[in-house]
N, C-alpha and C positions, 0 to 999 in steps of 0.2 A: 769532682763536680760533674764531668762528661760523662762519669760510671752513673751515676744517679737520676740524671738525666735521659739517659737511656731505662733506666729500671722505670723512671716516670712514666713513661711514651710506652713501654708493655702492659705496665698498670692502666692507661687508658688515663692518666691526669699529669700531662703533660698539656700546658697550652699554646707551648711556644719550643717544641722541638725543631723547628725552623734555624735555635742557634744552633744546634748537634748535628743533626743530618745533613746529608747533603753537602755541597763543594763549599771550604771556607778559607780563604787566605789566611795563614797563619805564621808563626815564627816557633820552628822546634827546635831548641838545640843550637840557636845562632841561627839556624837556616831558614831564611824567606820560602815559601809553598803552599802546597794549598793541601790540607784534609781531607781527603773523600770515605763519607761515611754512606753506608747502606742496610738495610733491613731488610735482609733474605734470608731468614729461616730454612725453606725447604729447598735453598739450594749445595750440590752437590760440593759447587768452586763459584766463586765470581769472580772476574779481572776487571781492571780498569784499561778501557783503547781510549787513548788519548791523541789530540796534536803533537802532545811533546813527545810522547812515544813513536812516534808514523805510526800510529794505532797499532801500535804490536799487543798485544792484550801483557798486563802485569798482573798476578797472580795478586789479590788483596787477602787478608789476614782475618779469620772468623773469629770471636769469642763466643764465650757460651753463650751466650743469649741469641745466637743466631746473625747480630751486627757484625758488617764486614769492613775494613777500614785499611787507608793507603794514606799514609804521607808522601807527595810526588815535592822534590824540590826543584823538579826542572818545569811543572806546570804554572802557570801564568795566566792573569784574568784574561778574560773574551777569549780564551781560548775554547777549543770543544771535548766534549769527550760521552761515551757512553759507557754503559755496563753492561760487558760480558758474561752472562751469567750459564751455568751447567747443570741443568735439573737430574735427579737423583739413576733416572734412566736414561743418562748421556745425550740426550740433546742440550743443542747449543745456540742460546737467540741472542741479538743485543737488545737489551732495556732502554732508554730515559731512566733518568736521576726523578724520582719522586717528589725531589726536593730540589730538581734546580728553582735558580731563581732566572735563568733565560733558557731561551731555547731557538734553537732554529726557527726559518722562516720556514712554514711547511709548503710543499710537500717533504720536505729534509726533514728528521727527527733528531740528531745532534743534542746535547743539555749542552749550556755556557757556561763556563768560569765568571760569576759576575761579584763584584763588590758592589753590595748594598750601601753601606754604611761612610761614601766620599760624598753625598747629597747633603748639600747646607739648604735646610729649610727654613724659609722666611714669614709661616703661619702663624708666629706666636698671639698675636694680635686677636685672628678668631678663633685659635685654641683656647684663649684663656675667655673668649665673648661663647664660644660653643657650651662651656660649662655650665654657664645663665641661662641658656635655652629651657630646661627643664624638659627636652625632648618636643618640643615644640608642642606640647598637650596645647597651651595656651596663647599660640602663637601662629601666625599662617605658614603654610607648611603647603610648597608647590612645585610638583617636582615634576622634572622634564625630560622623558623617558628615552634614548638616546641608542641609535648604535653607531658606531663609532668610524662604521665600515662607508655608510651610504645617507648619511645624515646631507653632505657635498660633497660631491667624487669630479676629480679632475678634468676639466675637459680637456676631451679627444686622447687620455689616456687608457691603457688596458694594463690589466694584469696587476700586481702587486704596485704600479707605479699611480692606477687610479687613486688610490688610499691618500688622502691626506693625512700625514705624522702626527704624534702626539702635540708638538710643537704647533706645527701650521692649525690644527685644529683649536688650539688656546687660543690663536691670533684672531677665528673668528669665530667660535662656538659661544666661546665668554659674553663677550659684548653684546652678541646675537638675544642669551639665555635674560641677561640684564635687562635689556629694554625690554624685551616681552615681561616681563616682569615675576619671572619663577624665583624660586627662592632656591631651589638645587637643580642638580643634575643627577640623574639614575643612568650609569651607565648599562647595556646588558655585557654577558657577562665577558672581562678582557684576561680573565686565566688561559691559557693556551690552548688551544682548540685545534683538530684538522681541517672540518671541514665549514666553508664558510655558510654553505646552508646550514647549518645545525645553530648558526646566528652565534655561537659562543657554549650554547647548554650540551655539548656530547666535549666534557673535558678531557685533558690530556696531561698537562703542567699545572697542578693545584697551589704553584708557588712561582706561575713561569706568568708575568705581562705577555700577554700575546704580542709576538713582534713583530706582525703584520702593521702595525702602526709605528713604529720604533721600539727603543731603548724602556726596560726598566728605569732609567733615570729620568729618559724623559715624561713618562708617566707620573713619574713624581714630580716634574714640573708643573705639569697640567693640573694635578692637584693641587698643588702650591698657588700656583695662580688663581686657581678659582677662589681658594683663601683667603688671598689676598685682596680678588675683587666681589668678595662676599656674599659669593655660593660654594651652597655645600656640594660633598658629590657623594653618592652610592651609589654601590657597586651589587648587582648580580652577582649571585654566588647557585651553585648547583653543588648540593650536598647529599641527594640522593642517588645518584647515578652518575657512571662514567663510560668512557668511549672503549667498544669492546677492540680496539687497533690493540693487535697484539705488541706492539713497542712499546705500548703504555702499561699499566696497571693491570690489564688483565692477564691471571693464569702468571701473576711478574716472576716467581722462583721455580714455576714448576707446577706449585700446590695456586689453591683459592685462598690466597694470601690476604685481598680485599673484599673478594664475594662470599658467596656461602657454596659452600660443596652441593647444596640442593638445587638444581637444576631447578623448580618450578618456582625457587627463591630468589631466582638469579639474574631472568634472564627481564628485561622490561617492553612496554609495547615500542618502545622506542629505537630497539637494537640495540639496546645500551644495559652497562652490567649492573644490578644495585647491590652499595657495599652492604657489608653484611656488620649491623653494627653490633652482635653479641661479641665481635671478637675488639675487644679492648684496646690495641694497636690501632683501630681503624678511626674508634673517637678521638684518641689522642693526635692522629694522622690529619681529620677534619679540624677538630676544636683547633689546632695551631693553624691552622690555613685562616680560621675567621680570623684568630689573632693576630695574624700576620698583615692579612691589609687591614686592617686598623692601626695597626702601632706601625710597621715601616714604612706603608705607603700612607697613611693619614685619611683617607677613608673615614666619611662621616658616621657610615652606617653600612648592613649587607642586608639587601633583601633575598633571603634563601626562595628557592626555585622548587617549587612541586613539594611542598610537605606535605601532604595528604600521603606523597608515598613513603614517608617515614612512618607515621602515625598508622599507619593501614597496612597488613601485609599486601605486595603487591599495590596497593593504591588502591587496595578496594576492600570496602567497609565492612562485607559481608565477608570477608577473611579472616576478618580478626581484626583485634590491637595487636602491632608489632610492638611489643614491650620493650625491647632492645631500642627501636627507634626512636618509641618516646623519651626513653630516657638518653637516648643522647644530646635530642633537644633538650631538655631539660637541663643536661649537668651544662651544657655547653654555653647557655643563652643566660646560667646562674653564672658562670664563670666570667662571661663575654659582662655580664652587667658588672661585676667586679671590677675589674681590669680597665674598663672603658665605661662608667657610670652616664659619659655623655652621649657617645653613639646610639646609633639609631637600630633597632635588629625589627626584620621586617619580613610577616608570613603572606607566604601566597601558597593561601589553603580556602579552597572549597568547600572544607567537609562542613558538618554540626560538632565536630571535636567539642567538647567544654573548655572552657579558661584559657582559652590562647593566649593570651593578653593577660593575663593575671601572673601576679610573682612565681617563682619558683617554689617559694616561702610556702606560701598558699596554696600552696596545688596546682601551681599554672605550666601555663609550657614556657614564659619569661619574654615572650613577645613585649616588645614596645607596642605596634602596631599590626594589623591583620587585614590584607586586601579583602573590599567588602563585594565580592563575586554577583553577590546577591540583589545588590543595589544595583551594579551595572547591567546584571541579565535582565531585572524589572523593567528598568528605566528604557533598556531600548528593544524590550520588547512591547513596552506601550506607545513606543516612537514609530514601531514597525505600520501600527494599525491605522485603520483611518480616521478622520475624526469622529465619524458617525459610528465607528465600532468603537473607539476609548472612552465615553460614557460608560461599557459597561465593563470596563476595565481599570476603575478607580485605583482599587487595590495596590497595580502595579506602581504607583506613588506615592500610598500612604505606604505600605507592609512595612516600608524600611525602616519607618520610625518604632515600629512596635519591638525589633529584637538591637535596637543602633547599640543599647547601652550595656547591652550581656557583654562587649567587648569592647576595644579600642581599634576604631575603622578608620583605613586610609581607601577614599573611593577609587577606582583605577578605568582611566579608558586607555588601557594600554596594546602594546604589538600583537597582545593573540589576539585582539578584535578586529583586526583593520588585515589578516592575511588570511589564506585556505580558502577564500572561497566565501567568507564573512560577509565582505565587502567592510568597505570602509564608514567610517561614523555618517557621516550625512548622507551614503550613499543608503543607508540602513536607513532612512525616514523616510518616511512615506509622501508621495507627491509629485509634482512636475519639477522639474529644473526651479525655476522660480520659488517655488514654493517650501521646497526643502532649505531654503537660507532664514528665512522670518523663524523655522523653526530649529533649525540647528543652534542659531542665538537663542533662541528659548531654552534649549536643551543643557546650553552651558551656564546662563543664568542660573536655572536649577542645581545643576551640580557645584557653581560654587556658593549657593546661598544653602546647600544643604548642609548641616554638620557633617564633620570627618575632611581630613587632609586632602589633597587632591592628588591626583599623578593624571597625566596627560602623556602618550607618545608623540612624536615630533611627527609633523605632517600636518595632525590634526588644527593647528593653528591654522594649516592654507585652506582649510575646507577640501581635501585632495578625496578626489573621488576614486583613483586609482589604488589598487589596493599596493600596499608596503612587498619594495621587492629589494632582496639585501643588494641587490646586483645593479642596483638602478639609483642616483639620488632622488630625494624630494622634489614635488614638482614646483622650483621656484619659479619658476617661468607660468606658472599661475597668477602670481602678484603682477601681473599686467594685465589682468582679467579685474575690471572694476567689483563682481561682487566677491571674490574673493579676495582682493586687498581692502575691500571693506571689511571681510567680514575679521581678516589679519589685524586688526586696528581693532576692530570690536575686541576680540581675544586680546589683545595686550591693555586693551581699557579696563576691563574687566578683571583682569588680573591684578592692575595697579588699583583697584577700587576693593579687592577683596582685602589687598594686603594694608592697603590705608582706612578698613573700615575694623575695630577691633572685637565688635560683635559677631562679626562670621568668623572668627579663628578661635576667642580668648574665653569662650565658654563653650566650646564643641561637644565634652565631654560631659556636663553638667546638663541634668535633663531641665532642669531653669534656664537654661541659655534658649532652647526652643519651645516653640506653643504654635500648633495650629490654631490661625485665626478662621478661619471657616473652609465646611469639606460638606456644607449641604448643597453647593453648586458644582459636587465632583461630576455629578450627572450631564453638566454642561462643558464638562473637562476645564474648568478651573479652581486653583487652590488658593490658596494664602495661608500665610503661616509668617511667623515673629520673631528676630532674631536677637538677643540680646545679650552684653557683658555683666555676668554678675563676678568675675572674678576680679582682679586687681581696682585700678582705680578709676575705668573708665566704665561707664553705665548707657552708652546708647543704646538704644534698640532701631531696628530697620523693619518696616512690615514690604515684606515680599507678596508679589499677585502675580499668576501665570495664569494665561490664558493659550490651552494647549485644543482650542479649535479654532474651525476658519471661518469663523463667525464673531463678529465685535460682541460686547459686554458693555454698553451701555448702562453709564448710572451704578454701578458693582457699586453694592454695599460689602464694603472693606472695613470688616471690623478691628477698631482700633480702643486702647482704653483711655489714651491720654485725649484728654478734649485743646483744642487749641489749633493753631495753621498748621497744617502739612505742608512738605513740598517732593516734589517728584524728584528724586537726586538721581537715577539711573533708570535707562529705559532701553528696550533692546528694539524702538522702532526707529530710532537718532537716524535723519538723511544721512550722516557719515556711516553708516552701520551700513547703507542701501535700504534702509527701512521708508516707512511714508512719513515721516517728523510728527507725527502726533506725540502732543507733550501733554498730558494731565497740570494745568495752572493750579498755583496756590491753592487750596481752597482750606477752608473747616471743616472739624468735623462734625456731626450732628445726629443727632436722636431717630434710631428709626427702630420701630416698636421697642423692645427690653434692651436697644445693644447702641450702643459709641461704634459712628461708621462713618469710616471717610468714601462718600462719593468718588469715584473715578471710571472712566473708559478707558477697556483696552481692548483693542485692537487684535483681529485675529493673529496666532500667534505669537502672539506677545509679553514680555514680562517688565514688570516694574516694580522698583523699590520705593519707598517712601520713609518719609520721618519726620518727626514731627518738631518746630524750630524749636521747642520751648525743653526739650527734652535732651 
C-alpha cells in the first residue's frame, strides 16, 4: 500500500500523501519508532540528524524511485530532526522535512516529531450542520479576515512572548467574532513561515502550523472551538510560490526539484520561487497540503493566494496561459470538491480568466467563490472623489452589477487595502475628520446590501485610520473615542441585520434577487435599488436608497411596486451611529407620474433601507 502511494504522489494523483511522507510513529516488527520518509531524486546520499542521534547524521536507504526512508526505533515524538542531504557534486546542506507537521520556532529551522492523530475532536454537531450549508450560495456568509500575530499582542511584552497562543486567542477572538456578528473566521496564512513581514505568504512548512502561536494540537483546538461556538474558519493558503531560504524547498536535492530549471520561470517579483507545476510531484506535493488542512485540522475552506500567478506565466497575461498551472487548479479544486463536497475553496484572482467559478465538469477552474477585486477598486475609487466630482462618476457603482453574474463573487475589503501606503478604508474617503464617518457608514451599508458574500479585515470595524502594521495590535484604544465606538456599534448592527434579513444573502446569485429601482438621480450621487428572496421560503424584499452627497434629498421619489405603508427598518444617520437621528416616519406609497414611489428624505451621506409591512 506505501509502494503505491508513493507511485501516486510521482504520478501527480495523490491527495493525501501527508500519510507516506514525512515523520510517522509507527510499530515495525514489534518495535515502537518513527518512519522517516523523503523525496530526493537528485540526491547523491541523504541522512537523517536527529535528537536521538546527538545529530550524528544516519545514512537513510534510496529505492528506485528516488524516496529515501529510515526506520529510527530510538526516535520519539516532539522530538527534532533534519535532513542531511548530498547533492551529486559533493555538497552538503541540511533540509526541513517537506512534510513535517511542526517545526521550530524560527529563527531555528529544526522539523518536529508530531502525532497528529491523539486530538479528540468535538465538531460533530457543525460538521454534520456544515453539510446543509450548500456553500453558503444561499445563505449569509461574513468573514472576518484575521492575523493571528497582531489582531491583540500582549502588553508590555516583546519578542515571541508578545504573540498570544492559539489557546489564549480562542479565549478571546471567539466571543470577540460572535458578537460582532460574522459568520467565520479567515485566517491569513498559519503554514510555517520565516519571516513575520511576509504576514505568512513566503512559505516554508506546507504541512507545519506555524508555532509562533503554539502547538499543532492547539490549532486544532482553536478550530474545534470555533465549531463548537459556530463559526467557521478558513485558512490562507499560498500555492503559487515559496520562500527562496535555502533550508526549505529551494534547489532541496541539489536539482529544481520544485521550480523550474528556467530561470525567468522561477524566480517572482516577490523574492520568492514559483513551483513549477509540469512536474507532477509538485501537484501531488500541493493537492495533499489543501487536503490536509481540511481533513486533519477541519478547516472550513482555503482561500488560495495570487492565482493569476498560476493561470498566467509569471502573473502576467501577456505571457501566456500557464497550462501546467491551470491544470493544476483544475484537477485539484475537482478533487478537493470530491473529498470535501462541503468546504469552501476560494480565488483571489484579478484577472478576466473565464469560469473561475464554474465546475470542473464544465470547463471551470472549480472555485466555489472568486474575490470580486473589481468591485472593491470601483467602490473606493468613487469614495476617493468629491462629491461634486462622483456625479460624473456613476459608473463606479452601477459597472458591478453588469459582469456580478458571469461568476460567483465574494466582495473583499481585505489587508492589501489598508497597508503600503494605501492608507486605510475611511482614511481613503474623501473629507474632514467629520465628514468621513456619515460616509464610511454609507460605504458599508453598500457593501452589505450589495449582492456577493462579504470579507472584511479586522481593524476596519474600529474605523482605524492607521494603516495595518503586523508588529503593532489594533487600535482598541479607539473605542474610547465616541465616533468610533459608534461607528463599532453601527458595524456589529449592521452585520446582525444582514444576517437576520434573508434577502440580502438567499438570493445573491439569482439575477431576480436584485433590481435597480432608480439610477436617473446617479447625477446627484444617489441610487436605489431592491433586494429580494426568491429562493427557499421566505419572499421579503428591502428597497435600499443611498445618498452618496453632501447635500439632502428631499422628497426622493423611491420607487417601489408594492402600494401600501412602508417603514424605515435601518438608517445609517441613528444618534447611536453619531449620525443626526433623522428617521423617514411611516408613510405610503403614492403615484407620481407612470411609477409607485415612496416619498423619503435623506440626508447627506446617508443610507436607508425600507419595507413595506404588508409584504
Amino acid at each position: 500500500m506505501e509502494k503505491e502511494s508513493l507511485k501516486q504522489y510521482l504520478r501527480g494523483e495523490s491527495c493525501d500523501a501527508y500519510r507516506t511522507l514525512g515523520a510517522h510513529l509507527v510499530n515495525e516488527k514489534g518495535q515502537e519508532g518513527v518512519r522517516f520518509t523523503v523525496f530526493a531524486p537528485g540526491a547523491k546520499s541523504v541522512s537523517l540528524l536527529s535528537e536521538c542521534t546527538d545529530w550524528n547524521p544516519i545514512l537513510m536507504e534510496r529505492d528506485s524511485y528516488g524516496f529515501w526512508s529510515l526506520f529510527s526505533h530510538c526516535a520519539k515524538e516532539k522530538q527534532m530532526y533534519k535532513y542531511q542531504i548530498e547533492t551529486q557534486d559533493g555538497k552538503i546542506y541540511d533540509r526541513i522535512d517537506p512534510f513535517a507537521f511542526q517545526s521550530e520556532v524560527r529563527p531555528n529551522t529544526a522539523s518536529i516529531v508530531c502525532d497528529l492523530k491523539n486530538y479528540k475532536w468535538q465538531d460533530e454537531e457543525w460538521l454534520k450542520k456544515r453539510k446543509q450549508t450548500e456553500k453558503y450560495y444561499n445563505a449569509p456568509l461574513s468573514i472576518y479576515e484575521v492575523h493571528a500575530g497582531s489582531w491583540k499582542i500582549k502588553t508590555g511584552k516583546k519578542g515571541d512572548e508578545r504573540f498570544y497562543n492559539y489557546d489564549e486567542l480562542a479565549e478571546i477572538l471567539i466571543p470577540y467574532a460572535k458578537e460582532q456578528g460574522y459568520t467565520h473566521l479567515e485566517f491569513l496564512p498559519l503554514t510555517e513561515y520565516p519571516l513575520d513581514a511576509s504576514w505568512g505568504y513566503q512559505v516554508t512548512g506546507y504541512y507545519s502550523a506555524t508555532s509562533r502561536y503554539g502547538t499543532p494540537q492547539q490549532l486544532m483546538k482553536l478550530v474545534d472551538q470555533c465549531h463548537q461556538a459556530g463559526l467557521g474558519v478558513l485558512m490562507d493558503f499560498v500555492p503559487a510560490h515559496f520562500v527562496s531560504d535555502f533550508y526549505a524547498l529551494h534547489q532541496y536535492d541539489g536539482t529544481y526539484l520544485y521550480e523550474s530549471e528556467n530561470k525567468d520561470l522561477r524566480c517572482s517579483e516577490w523574492g520568492t520561487i514559483f513551483f513549477d507545476f509540469t512536474k507532477s510531484h509538485v501537484l501531488s506535493f500541493l493537492k495533499s497540503a489543501v487536503d490536509f488542512w481540511l481533513t486533519v485540522f477541519h478547516f472550513d475552506g482555503i482561500r488560495y493566494d495570487a492565482v493569476s500567478r498560476m493561470l498566467y506565466q509569471n502573473g502576467q497575461e501577456d505571457h501566456g496561459v500557464n497550462e501546467a498551472g491551470v491544470w493544476f487548479l483544475k484537477n485539484t479544486n475537482y478533487e478537493m470538491q470530491q473529498r470535501h463536497p462541503d468546504c469552501l475553496l476560494i480565488a483571489e484572482d484579478s484577472s478576466n480568466f473565464p469560469k473561475v467559478t464554474a465546475p470542473v465538469v464544465y470547463g471551470g477552474l472549480g472555485f466555489d467563490y472568486k474575490w470580486d477585486l473589481g468591485f472593491m477598486n470601483d467602490t473606493f475609487d468613487y469614495m476617493m472623489k468629491t462629491p461634486a466630482e462622483r456625479k460624473n462618476f456613476a459608473e463606479r457603482i452601477t459597472f458591478s452589477i453588469s459582469y456580478f453574474y458571469q461568476d460567483i463573487f465574494l466582495l473583499p475589503f481585505s489587508h492589501d487595502e489598508v497597508v503600503h501606503g494605501k492608507k486605510t478604508i475611511i482614511d481613503k474617503i474623501y473629507g474632514s475628520y467629520e465628514n468621513k464617518f456619515p460616509q464610511l457608514r454609507l460605504l458599508y451599508l453598500y457593501l452589505f446590501t450589495h449582492p456577493g458574500k462579504k470579507l472584511t479585515f479586522m481593524g476596519c470595524e474600529l474605523a482605524e485610520f492607521k494603516e495595518w502594521d503586523e508588529n503593532a495590535e489594533l487600535g482598541w484604544n479607539l473605542l474610547t473615542y465616541p465616533k468610533h465606538d459608534a461607528f463599532h456599534h453601527f458595524f456589529r448592527d449592521l452585520q446582525k441585520f444582514y444576517i437576520s434579513h434573508p434577502s440580502l444573502s438567499s438570493s445573491d446569485f439569482n439575477p431576480d434577487g436584485f433590481h435597480w429601482a432608480d439610477l436617473t438621480n446617479a447625477c446627484r450621487c444617489i441610487f436605489s435599488y431592491s433586494r429580494k428572496s426568491v429562493n427557499g421560503k421566505s419572499h421579503e424584499k428591502l428597497y435600499i436608497a443611498l445618498n452618496f452627497s453632501d447635500r439632502p434629498a428631499v422628497d426622493y421619489a423611491l420607487p417601489v411596486e408594492e402600494q401600501g405603508d412602508y417603514e424605515e427598518i435601518f438608517t445609517t444617520d441613528e444618534f447611536r451611529y453619531n449620525g443626526n437621528g433623522h428617521k423617514n416616519l411611516t408613510k405610503s406609497s403614492c403615484r407620481r407620474g407612470m411609477r409607485q414611489c415612496l416619498l423619503v428624505d435623506l440626508p447627506p451621506f446617508c443610507g436607508c433601507i425600507f419595507k413595506c409591512r404588508e409584504s
